[in-house]
C-alpha positions as CSV (number, residue, x, y, z in Angstrom):
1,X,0.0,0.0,0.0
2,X,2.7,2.3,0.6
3,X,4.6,1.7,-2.8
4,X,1.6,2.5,-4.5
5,X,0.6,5.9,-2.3
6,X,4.1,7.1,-2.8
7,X,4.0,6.2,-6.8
8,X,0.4,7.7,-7.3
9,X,2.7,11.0,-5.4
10,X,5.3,11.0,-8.0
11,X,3.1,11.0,-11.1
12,X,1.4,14.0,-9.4
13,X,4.3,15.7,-9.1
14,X,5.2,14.7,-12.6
15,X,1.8,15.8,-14.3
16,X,2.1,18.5,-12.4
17,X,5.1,20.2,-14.1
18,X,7.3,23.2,-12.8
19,X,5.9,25.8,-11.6
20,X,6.3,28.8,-13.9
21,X,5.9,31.4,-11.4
22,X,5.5,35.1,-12.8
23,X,4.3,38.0,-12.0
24,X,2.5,40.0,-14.3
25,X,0.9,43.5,-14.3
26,X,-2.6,44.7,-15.6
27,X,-4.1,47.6,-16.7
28,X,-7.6,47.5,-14.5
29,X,-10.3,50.4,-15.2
30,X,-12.9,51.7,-13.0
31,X,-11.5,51.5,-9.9
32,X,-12.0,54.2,-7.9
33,X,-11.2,53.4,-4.0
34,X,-9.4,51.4,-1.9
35,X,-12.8,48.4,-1.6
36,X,-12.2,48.3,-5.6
37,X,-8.3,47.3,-4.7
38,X,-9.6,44.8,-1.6
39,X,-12.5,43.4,-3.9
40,X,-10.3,42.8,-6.6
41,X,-7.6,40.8,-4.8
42,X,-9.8,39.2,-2.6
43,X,-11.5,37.6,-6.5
44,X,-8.2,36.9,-7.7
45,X,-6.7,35.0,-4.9
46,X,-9.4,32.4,-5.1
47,X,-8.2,31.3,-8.5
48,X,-5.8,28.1,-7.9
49,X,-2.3,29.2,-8.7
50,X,-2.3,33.1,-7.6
51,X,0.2,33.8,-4.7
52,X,0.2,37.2,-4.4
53,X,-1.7,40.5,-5.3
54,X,-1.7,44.1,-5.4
55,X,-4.1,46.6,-6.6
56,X,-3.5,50.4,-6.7
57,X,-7.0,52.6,-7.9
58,X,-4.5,55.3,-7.9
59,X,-2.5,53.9,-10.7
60,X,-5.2,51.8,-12.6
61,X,-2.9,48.9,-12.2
62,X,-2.9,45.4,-10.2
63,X,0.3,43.2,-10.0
64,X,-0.4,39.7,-9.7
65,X,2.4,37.0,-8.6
66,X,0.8,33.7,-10.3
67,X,2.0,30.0,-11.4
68,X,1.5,30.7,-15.2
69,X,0.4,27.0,-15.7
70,X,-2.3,27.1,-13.5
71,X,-3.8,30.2,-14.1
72,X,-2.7,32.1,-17.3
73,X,-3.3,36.3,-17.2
74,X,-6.2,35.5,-19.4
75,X,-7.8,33.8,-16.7
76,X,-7.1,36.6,-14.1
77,X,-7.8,39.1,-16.6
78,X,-11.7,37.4,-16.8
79,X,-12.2,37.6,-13.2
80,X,-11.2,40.9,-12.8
81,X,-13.8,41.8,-15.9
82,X,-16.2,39.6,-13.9
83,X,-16.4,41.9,-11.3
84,X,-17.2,45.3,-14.0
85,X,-13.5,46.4,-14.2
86,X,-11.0,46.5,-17.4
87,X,-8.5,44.8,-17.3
88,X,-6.0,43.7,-19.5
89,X,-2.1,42.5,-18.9
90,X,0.2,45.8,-19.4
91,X,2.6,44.4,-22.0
92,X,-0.2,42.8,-23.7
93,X,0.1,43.9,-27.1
94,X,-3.0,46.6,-28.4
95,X,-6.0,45.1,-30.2
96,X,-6.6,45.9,-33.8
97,X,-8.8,47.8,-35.4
């Protein structure tokens, strides 16, 4: 029982990958207070993979530190949206027209 515990463990751990830990900064719109800041962090830390976040109204921005292959900035991008903000990764490249 205990060979096959600790080799269902490894295969986890090899499914799982490395972590690809980054942290990435979005453009958010319509925040206007500190709340907006708290409410937004508090969404985005529920997603599996987020470690870390930082909001500032002030600067339109968040900073999120995140395992890339669990949650993409796509993914935190929607949940920010989700909640009536903008938001879109700040070296993401401008949509065209």
């Amino acid at each position: 029982m205990r060979r096959a515990v600790a080799l269902v463990l490894t295969l986890a751990a090899a499914c799982a990958g490395e972590p690809q830990v980054r942290t990435t900064r979005f453009n958010v719109g319509g925040m206007v207070c500190h709340s907006c800041e708290e409410g937004i962090c508090a969404a985005v830390r529920k997603l599996d993979g987020v470690l870390e976040c930082a909001a500032d109204f002030k600067a339109g921005a968040a900073e999120v530190r995140h395992d890339a292959a669990r949650v993409p900035a796509a993914e935190i991008a929607g949940a920010i949206t989700k909640l009536g903000y903008t938001a879109s990764p700040a070296d993401a490249p401008p949509a065209a027209n």
